[in-house]
N, C-alpha and C positions, 0 to 999 in steps of 0.2 A: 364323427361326422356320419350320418344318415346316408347311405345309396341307393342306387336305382335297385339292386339285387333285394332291400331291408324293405323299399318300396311296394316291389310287386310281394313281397312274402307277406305283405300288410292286406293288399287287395284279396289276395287269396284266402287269407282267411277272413278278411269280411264275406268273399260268396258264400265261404262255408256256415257261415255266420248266418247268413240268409236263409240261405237254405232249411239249417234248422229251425229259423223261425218262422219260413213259412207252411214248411211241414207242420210246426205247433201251433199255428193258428187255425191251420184247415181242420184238426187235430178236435182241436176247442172249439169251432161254431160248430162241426157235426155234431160236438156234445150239445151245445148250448141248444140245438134243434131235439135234442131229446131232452129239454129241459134243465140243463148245468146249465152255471151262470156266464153269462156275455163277457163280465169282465174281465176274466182271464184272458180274450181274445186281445181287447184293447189293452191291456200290458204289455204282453207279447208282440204286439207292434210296435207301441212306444219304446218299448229293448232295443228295437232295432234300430227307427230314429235315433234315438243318442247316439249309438255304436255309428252309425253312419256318419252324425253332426259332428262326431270328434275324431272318425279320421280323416273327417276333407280338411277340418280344422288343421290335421297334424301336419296333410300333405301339404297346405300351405305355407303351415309354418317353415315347412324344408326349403320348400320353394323360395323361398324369401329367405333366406337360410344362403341357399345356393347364388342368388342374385346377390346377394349382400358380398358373400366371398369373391364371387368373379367380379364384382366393384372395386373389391378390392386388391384381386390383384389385378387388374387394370390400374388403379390407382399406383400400387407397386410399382410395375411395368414402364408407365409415364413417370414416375420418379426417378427410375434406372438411368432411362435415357436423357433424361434432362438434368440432373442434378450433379452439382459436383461434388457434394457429400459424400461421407461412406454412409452408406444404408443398408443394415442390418436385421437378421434374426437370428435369437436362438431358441433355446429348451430353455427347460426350467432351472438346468443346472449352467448355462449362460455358455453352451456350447452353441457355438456357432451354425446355424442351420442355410441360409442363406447371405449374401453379402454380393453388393454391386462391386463396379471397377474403384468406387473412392477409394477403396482399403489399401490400392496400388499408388494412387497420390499422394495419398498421406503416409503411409507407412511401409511402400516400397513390396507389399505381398500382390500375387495374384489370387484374384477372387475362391479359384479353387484349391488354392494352397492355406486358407483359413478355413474353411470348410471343415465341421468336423473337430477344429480346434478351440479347447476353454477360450474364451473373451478377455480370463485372467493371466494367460500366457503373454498375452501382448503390454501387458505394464509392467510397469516397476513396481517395487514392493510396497510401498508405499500411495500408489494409485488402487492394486491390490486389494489391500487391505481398506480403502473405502470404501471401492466399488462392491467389495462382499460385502460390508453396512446395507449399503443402499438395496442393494439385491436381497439381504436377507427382512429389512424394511418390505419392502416389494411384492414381498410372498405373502405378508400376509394380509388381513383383511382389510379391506378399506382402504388399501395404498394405492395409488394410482402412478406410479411412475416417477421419475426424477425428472427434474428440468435446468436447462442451461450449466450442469455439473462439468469443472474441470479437472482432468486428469494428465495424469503423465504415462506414454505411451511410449511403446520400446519398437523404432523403424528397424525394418531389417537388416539396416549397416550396423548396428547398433548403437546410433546415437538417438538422444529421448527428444519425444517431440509432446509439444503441449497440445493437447485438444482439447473440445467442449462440444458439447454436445446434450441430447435429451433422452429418454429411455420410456416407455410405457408397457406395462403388461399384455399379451392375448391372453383374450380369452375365449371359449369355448361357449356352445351353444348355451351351457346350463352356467353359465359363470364363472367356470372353474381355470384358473391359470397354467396355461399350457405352456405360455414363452416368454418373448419379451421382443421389442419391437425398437429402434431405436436408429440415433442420425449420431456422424460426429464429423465435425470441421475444423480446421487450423485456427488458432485463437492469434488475431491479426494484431499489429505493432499498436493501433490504437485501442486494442483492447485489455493490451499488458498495458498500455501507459496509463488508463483507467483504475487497472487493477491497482497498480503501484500508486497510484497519488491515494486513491480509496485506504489504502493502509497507512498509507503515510500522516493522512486525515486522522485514520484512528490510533496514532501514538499519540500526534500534538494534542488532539481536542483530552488525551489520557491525560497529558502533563498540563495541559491549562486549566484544567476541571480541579486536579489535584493540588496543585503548583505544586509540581514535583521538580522541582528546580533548586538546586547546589547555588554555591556561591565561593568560588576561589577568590583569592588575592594573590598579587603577586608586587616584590617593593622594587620599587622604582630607586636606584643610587646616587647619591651627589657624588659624581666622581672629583671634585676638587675635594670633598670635606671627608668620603666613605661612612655618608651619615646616611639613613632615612629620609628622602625629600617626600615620597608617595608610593601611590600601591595603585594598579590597577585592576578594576571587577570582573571577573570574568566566570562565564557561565559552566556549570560544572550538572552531568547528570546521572541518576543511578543506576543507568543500566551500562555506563562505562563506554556508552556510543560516543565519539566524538561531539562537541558543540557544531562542528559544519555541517555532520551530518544531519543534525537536530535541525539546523536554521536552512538544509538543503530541504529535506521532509514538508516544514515549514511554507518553505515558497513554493512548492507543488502542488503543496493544500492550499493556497489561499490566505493561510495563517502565520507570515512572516510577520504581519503588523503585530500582532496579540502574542508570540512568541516575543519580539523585540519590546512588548509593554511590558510583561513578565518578567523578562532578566533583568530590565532597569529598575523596576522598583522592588528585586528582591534585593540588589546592589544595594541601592537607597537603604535599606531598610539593615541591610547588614553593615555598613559604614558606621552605622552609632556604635561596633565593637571596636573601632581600631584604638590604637592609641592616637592622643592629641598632639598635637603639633604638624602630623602629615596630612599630604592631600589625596584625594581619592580620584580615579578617572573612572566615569561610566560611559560606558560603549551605547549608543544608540544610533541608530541610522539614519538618512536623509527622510525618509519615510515618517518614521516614528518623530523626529523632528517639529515635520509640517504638521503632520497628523493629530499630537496629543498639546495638551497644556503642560510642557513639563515644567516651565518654570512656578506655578500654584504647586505642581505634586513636590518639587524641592522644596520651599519656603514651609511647604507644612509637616517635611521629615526632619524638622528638631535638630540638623546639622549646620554648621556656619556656614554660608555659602562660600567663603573665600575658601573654602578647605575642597571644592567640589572643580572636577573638569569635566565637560562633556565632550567626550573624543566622539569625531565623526567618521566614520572610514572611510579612507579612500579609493575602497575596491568596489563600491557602489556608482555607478555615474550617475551624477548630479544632472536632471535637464531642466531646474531653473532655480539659478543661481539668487537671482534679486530676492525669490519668496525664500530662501533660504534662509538667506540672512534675516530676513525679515522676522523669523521664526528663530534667528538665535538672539537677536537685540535684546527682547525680555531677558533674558537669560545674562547675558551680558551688564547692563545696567541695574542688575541683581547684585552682582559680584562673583559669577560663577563664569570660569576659564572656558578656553574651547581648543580643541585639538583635534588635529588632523593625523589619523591614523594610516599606516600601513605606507606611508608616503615611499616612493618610486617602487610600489609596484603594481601599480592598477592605470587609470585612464590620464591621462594627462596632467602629471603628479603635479610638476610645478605651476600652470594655469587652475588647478586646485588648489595648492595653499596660495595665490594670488588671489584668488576669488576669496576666499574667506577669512584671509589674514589673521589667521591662528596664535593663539599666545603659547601655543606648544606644539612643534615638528616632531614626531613622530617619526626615527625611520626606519623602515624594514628591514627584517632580515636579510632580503637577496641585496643588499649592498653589504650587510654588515661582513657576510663570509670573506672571509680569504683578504680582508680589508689591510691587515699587515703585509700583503705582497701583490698585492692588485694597484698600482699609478691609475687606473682607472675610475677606480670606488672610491679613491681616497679625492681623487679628483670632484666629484658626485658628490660626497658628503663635506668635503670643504665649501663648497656652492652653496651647499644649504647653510654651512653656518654661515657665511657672511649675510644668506638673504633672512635669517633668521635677527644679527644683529640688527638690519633694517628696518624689520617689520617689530622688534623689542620682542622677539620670544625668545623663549629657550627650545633646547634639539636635545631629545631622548634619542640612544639608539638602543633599537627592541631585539632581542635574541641574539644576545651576547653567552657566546659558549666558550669561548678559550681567554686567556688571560691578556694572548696579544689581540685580541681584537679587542680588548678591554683596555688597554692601555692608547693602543694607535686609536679608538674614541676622545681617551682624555687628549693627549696628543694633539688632535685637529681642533681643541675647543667645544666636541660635544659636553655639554655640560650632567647629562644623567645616563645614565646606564640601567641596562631591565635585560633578563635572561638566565638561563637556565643556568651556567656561571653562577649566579648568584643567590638562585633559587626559585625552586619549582613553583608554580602554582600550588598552594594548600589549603582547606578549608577547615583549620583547626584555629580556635580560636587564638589559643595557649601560643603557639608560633608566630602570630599574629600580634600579641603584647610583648613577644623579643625582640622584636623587630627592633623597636625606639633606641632601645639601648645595644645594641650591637652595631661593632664598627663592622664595618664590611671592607675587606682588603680589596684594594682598589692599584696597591701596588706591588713591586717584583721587580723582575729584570728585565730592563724596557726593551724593547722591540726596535729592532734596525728598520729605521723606517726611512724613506727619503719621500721628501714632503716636496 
């Protein structure tokens, strides 16, 4: 920066500047009066024009120079006071030069306690090491700064706080980067929710673009016969993330409907592997229901239709029942089953299989546990099988883990059994053609049960 001291050293030697020229012009017309030429006089003036033209030029530029800066920091000054930001400078090496009170907001320092201190001290290691990207980005030509960057920031309790923020270079009268300039704020509950759905967006739109979609089975027991009655589809994916978390992702993004199109007709499509004689349930939702023609997409997957159920689950609430049905009738006068899944544990279990009068009960696990010594559950799943006789369905119970909750099923009348008892979900083909012909032990040493 240019001062008053580099100023007057400038005028001074323009007089001296003068001076000599106009001693060399008095100089040259005394010649020119004795006959030298004139026009060395008029050079010698023009010398001095220019040298004059460019330093009022220069002092203006300072001038303007000087007004610029005290713009700015006024501009500075009214950000101080009003802002509740931290706002920053530093050097070139991202040491801290300046910093208002935000730094005490958000990160629990007093202004003069960062002062002096790397910018890099206050992250985590991994903030760190971007920040020095961006920064070494930064330096060089052309870069103009970062914007809306977030990082993780180390407060002085030492717990990490997320911020975001923007960065831009100073510069110097001739162009040259002397520091860095820069704002950071707490990144608010609706700006993580944003963030979160934005990624969650960009897994599903990964696996719907790819159809990177699995496909488990799992067999469903005749517990009177310990034969194979069916298998049910369930969605399986490669990165080992759960399916809730997939269909949680899903409905953040927007993308539950086209996720729930995807698993069903990769089901469909994988059903032409089972062996014959069993039935197959696919999972599709009240959504996907309304939403698609699934009875067209069955009738042109090349399987029998009596072989197919369409489980709905019951952990969705239904808010209109009549178009529901209306959306399962095709389906039905097809010859394809319908099932209600997940039954007593979601919204109004029993007014949901009344509303749909299902040809298969379905029920969850939270009855099935502890169902050898619970008078409660066994009470609850005796219910359903008599409303099941009613209605002409049969009643799976789902996540069957011990032997007596396998047995105190058959016991009450449940007629099919499904769970890990009896086998995992697998997506091996080869395990899938054993199925038909394996008995599945259905009995042992009954269970004291009082009915």
């Amino acid at each position: 920066m240019v001062t008053k001291r580099w100023i007057w050293l400038l005028v001074a030697v323009l007089a001296v500047e003068l001076g000599l020229i106009v001693s060399m012009s008095l100089d040259v017309l005394a010649a020119t009066n004795e006959g030298q030429p004139r026009w060395l006089a008029i050079v010698a003036v023009a010398w001095f024009g220019v040298i004059l033209f460019a330093t009022f030029g220069l002092i203006r530029s300072v001038s303007g120079g000087r007004r610029a800066l005290h713009h700015q920091a006024e501009a500075i000054a009214a950000d101080e006071s009003t802002s509740q930001d931290w706002l920053w400078e530093s050097d070139t090496d991202l040491r801290l030069t300046y910093s208002n009170d935000g730094v005490q907001a958000l990160l629990g320092y007093a202004p003069a306690e960062v002062l002096g201190r790397p910018l890099l001290d206050l992250m985590t290691d991994e903030a760190r090491q971007i920040t020095t990207e961006l920064h070494a980005a930064a330096k060089r030509a052309g870069i103009t700064g970062w914007t809306s960057q977030e990082a993780r920031w180390l407060h002085r309790d030492g717990h990490v706080v997320v911020l975001q923020g923007s960065a831009r270079p100073i510069r110097d009268l001739r162009g040259h980067v002397v520091g860095f300039r820069g704002t950071r704020s707490s990144v608010t509950a609706n700006d993580l929710s944003d963030r979160v759905a934005a990624a969650a967006r960009l897994r599903v739109l990964g696996i719907l673009g790819a159809s990177a979609l699995q496909v488990a089975f799992q067999p469903i027991v005749d517990l009177a016969t310990g034969s194979l009655a069916g298998v049910e589809a369930l969605a399986r994916f490669r990165d080992n993330r759960g399916p809730e978390e997939w269909f949680r992702d899903a409905h953040s993004a927007g993308l539950e409907l086209e996720l729930d199109e995807l698993a069903f007709t990769a089901a469909l499509a994988a059903a032409a592997q089972l062996p014959d004689g069993c039935w197959v349930s696919l999972n599709a939702s009240p959504a996907l229901i309304l939403a698609r023609p699934l009875t067209e997409l069955i009738l042109n997957a090349g399987i029998p239709v009596g072989r197919l159920v369409v489980e709905v689950t019951e952990q969705a609430r239904v808010d209109d029942y009549v178009a529901l049905n209306a959306a399962l009738l095709p389906l039905r006068n097809a010859g394809v089953r319908v099932a209600v899944d997940d039954t007593g544990a979601g919204y109004a279990s029993l007014s949901h299989v009344l509303q749909l009068r299902p040809d298969v009960i379905k029920i969850d696990r939270s009855l099935i546990t502890e169902l050898a010594t619970d008078a409660a559950r066994r009470s609850l799943v005796t219910s359903l099988v008599l409303l099941a006789l009613d209605l002409g369905a049969i009643v799976t119970g789902e996540g069957v883990e011990t032997f007596a909750e396998l047995e105190t099923l058959a016991v009450l009348g449940v007629d099919h059994g499904q769970g890990y008892l009896l086998s995992r979900p697998t997506t091996d083909p080869l395990q899938w053609a054993g199925w038909a012909r394996r008995h599945w032990r259905t009995t042992g040493t009954p269970p004291r049960v009082r009915i």
